[in-house]
OpenMM code with the backbone's topology and positions (N, CA, C; nanometers):
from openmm import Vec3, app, unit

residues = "UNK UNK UNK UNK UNK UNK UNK UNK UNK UNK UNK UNK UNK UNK UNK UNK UNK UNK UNK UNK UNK UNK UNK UNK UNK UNK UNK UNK UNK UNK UNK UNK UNK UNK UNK UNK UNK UNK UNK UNK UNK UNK UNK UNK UNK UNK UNK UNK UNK UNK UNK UNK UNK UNK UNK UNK UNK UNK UNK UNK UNK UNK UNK UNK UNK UNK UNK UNK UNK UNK UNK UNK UNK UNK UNK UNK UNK UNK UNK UNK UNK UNK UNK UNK UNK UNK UNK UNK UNK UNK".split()
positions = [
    Vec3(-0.0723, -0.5969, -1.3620),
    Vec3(-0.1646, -0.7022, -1.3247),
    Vec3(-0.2761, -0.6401, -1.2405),
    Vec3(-0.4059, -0.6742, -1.2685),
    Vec3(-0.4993, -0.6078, -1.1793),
    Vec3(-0.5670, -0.7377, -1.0687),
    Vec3(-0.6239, -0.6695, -0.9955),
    Vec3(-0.6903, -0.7403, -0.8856),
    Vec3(-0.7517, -0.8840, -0.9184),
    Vec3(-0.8086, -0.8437, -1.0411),
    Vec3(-0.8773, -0.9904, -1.1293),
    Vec3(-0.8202, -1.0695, -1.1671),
    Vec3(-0.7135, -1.0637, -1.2267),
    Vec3(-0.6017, -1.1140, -1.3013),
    Vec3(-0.5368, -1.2143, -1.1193),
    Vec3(-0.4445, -1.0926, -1.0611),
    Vec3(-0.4067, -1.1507, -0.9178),
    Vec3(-0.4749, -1.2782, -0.8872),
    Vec3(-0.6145, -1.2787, -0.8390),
    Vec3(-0.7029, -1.3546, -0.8219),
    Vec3(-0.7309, -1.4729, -0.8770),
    Vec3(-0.7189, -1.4600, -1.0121),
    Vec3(-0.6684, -1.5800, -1.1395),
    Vec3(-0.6080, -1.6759, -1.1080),
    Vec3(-0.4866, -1.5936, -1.0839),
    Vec3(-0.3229, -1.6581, -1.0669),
    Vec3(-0.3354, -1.7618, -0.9726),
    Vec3(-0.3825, -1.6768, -0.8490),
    Vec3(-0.3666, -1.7548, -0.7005),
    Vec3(-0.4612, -1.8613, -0.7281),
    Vec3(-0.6124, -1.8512, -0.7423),
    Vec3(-0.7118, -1.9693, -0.8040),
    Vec3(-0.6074, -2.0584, -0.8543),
    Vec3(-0.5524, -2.0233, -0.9657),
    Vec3(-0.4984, -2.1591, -1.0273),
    Vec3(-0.3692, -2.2259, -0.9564),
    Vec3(-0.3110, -2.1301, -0.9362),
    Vec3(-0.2188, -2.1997, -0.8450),
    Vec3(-0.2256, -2.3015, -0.7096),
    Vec3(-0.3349, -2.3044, -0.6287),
    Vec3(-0.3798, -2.2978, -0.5125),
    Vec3(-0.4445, -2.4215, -0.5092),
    Vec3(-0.5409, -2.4133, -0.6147),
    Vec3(-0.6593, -2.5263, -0.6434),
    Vec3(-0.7701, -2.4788, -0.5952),
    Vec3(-0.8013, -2.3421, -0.5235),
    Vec3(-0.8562, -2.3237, -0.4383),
    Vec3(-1.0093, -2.2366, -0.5621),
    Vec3(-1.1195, -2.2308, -0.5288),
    Vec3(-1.1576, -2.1579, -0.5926),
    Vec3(-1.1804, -2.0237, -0.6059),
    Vec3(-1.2348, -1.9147, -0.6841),
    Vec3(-1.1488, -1.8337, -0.7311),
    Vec3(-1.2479, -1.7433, -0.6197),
    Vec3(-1.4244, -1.7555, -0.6089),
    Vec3(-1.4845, -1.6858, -0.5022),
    Vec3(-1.4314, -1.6701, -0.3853),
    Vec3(-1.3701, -1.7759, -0.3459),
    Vec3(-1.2706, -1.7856, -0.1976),
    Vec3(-1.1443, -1.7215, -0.1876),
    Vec3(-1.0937, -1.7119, -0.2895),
    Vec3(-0.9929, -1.6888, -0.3006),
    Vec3(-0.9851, -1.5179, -0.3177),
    Vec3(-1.0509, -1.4498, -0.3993),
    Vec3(-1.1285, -1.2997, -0.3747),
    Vec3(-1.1005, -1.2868, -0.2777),
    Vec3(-1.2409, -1.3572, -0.1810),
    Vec3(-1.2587, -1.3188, -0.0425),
    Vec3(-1.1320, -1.3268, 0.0220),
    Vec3(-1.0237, -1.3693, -0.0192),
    Vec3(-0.8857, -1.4031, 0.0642),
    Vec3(-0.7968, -1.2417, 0.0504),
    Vec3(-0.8205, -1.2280, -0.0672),
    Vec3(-0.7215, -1.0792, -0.1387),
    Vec3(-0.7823, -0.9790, -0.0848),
    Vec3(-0.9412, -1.0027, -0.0814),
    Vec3(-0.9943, -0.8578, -0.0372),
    Vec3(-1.0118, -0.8143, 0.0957),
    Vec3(-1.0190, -0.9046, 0.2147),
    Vec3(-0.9603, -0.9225, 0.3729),
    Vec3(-0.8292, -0.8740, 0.3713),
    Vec3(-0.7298, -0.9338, 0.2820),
    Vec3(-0.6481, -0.8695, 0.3247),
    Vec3(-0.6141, -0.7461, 0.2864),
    Vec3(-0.6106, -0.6812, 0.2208),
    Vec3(-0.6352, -0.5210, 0.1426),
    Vec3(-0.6883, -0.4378, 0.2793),
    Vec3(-0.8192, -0.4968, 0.3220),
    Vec3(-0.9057, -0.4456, 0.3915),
    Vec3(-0.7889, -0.3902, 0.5398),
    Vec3(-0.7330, -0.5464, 0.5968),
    Vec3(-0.6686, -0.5566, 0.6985),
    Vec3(-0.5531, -0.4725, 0.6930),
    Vec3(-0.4836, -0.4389, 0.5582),
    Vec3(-0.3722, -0.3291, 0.5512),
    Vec3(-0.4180, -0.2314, 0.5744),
    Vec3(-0.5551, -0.2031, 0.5240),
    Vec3(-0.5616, -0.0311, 0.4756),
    Vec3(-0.5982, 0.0113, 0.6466),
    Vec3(-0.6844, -0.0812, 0.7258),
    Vec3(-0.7324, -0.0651, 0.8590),
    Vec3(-0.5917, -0.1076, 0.9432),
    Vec3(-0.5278, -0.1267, 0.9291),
    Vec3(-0.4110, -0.1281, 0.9978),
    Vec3(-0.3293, -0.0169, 0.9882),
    Vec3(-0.3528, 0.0604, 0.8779),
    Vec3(-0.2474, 0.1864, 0.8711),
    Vec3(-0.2964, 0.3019, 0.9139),
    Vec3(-0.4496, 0.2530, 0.8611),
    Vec3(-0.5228, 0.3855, 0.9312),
    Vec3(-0.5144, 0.3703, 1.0935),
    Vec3(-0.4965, 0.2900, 1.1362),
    Vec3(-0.4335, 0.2937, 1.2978),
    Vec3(-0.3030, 0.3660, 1.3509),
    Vec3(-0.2114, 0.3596, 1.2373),
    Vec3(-0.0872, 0.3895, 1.2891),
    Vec3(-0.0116, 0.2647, 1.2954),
    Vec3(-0.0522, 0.1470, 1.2107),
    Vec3(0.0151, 0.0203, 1.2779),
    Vec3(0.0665, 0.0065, 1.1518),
    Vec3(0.2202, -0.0306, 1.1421),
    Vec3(0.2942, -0.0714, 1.0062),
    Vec3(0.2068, -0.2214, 1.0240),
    Vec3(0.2846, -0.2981, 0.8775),
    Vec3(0.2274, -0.4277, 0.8668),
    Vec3(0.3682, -0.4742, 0.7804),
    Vec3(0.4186, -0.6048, 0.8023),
    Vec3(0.5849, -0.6381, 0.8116),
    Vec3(0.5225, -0.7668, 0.7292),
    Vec3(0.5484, -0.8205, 0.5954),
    Vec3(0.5364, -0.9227, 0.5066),
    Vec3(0.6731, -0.9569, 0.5090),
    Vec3(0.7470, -1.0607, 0.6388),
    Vec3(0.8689, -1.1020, 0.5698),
    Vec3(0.9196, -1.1920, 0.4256),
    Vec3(0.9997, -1.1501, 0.3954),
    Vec3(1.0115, -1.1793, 0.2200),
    Vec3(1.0066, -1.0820, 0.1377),
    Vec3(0.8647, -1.0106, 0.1970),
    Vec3(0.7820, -0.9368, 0.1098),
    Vec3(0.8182, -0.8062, 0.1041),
    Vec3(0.7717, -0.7488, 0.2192),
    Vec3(0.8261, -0.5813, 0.2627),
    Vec3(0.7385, -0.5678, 0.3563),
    Vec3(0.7302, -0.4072, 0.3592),
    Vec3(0.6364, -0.3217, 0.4735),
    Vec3(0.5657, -0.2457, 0.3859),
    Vec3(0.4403, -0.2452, 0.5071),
    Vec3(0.3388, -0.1279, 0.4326),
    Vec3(0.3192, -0.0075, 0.5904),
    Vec3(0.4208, 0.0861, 0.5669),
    Vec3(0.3897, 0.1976, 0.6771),
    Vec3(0.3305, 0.2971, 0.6695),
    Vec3(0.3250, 0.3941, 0.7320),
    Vec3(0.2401, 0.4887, 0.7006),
    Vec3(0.3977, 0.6321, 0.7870),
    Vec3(0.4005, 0.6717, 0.6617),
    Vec3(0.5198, 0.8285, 0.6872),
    Vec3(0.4755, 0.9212, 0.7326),
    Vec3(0.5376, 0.9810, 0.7605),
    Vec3(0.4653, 1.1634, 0.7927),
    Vec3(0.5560, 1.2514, 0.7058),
    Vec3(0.4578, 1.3113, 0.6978),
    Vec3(0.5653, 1.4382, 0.5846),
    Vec3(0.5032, 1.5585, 0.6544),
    Vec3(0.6725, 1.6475, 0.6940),
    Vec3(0.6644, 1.7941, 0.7681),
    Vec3(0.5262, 1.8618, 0.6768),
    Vec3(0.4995, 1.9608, 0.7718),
    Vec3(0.4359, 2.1432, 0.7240),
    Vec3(0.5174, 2.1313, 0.5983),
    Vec3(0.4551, 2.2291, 0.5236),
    Vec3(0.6021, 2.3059, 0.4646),
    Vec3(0.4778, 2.4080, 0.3391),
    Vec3(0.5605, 2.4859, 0.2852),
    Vec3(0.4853, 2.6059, 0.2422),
    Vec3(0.5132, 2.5570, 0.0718),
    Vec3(0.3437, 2.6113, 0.0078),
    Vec3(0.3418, 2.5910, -0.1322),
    Vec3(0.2815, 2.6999, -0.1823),
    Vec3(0.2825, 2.7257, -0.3388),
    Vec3(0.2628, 2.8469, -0.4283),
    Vec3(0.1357, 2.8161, -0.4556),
    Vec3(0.0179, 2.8662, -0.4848),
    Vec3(-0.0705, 2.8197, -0.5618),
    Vec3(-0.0746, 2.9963, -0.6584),
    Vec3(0.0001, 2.9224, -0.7460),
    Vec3(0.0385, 3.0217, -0.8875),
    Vec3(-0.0787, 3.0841, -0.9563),
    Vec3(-0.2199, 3.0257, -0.9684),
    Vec3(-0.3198, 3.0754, -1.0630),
    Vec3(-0.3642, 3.2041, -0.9812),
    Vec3(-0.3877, 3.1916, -0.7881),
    Vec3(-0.3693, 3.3281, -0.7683),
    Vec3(-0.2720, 3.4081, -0.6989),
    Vec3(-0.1715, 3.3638, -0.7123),
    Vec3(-0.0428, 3.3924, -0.6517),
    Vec3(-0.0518, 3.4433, -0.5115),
    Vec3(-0.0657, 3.3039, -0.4703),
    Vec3(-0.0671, 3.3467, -0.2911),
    Vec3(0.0066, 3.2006, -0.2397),
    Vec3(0.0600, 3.2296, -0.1140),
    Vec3(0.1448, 3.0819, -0.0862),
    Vec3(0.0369, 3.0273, 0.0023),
    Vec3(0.0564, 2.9423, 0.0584),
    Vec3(-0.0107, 2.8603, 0.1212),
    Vec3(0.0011, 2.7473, 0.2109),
    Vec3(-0.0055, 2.7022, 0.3476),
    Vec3(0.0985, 2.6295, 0.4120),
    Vec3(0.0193, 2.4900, 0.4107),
    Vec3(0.0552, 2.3740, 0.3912),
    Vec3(0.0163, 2.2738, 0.3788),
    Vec3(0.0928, 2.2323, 0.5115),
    Vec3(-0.0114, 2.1410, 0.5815),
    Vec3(-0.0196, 2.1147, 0.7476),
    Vec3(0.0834, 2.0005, 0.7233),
    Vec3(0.0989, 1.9215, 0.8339),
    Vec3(0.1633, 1.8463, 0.8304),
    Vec3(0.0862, 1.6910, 0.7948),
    Vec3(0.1137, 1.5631, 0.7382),
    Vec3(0.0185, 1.4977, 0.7410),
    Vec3(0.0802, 1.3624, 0.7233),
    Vec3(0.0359, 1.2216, 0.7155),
    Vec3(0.0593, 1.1242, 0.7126),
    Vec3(-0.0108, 1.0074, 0.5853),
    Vec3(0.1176, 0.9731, 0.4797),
    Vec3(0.0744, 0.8856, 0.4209),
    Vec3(0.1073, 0.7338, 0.3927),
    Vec3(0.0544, 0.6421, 0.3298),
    Vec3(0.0809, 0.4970, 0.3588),
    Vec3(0.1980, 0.4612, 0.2274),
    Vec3(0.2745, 0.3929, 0.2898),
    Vec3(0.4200, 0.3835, 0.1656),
    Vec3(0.4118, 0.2079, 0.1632),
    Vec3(0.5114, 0.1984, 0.0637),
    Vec3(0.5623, 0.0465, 0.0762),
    Vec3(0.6954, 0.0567, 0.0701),
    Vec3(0.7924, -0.0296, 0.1531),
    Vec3(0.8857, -0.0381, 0.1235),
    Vec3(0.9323, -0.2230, 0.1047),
    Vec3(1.0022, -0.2275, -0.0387),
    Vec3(0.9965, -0.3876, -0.0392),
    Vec3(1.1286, -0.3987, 0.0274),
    Vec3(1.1098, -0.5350, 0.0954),
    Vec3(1.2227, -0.6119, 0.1128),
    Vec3(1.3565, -0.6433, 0.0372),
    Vec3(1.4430, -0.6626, 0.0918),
    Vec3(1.5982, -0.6829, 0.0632),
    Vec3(1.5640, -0.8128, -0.0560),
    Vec3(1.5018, -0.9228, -0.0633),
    Vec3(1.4895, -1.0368, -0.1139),
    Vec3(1.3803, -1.0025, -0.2702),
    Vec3(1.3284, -0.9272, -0.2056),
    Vec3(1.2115, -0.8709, -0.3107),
    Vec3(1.2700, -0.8184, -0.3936),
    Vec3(1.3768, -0.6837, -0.3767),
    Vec3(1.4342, -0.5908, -0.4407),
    Vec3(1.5665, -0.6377, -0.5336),
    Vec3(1.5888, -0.7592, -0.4779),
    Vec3(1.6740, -0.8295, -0.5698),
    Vec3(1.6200, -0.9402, -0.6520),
    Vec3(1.5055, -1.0175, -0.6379),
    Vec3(1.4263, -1.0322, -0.7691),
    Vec3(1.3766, -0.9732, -0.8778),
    Vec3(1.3380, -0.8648, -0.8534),
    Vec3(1.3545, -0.7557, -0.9090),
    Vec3(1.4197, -0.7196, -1.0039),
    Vec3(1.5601, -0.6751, -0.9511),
    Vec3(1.6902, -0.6511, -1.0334),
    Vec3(1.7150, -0.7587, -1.1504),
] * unit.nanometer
topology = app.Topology()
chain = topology.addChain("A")
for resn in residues:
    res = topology.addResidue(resn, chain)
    for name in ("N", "CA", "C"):
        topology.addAtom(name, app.Element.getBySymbol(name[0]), res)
């Protein structure tokens, strides 16, 4: 399902119209992605989490000129769904 489609759904469901309703999906997108880039998880009960991990240093090959190479340590944004989610799901 893409963003447009999403947007569809909720419009029709809602009653609400569909320009407003955009503006509703794309605040919040906005508000995750600026929330993680803080360091701040964001907790959708029902739903899940959107955190942000860290993954160690750790050393890689780059084979075309055979030299290793240490990749720093760094931080990326995950989801993990909920207990309720993960069994709809199933």
């Amino acid at each position: 399902m893409t963003k447009a489609e999403l947007v569809n759904e909720i419009a029709k469901a809602t009653g609400v119209e569909r320009a407003a309703t955009l503006a509703v999906v794309e605040k919040m997108m906005e508000t995750v992605k600026d929330s993680l880039a803080n360091g701040e998880n964001v907790y959708l009960r029902g739903f899940g989490s959107f955190i942000v991990k860290t993954r160690s240093q750790k050393t890689a090959r780059n084979i075309s000129q055979n030299t290793t190479i240490i990749i720093p340590e760094h931080k990326i944004p995950a989801f993990k769904p909920s207990k309720v989610f993960l069994e709809e799901v199933k």
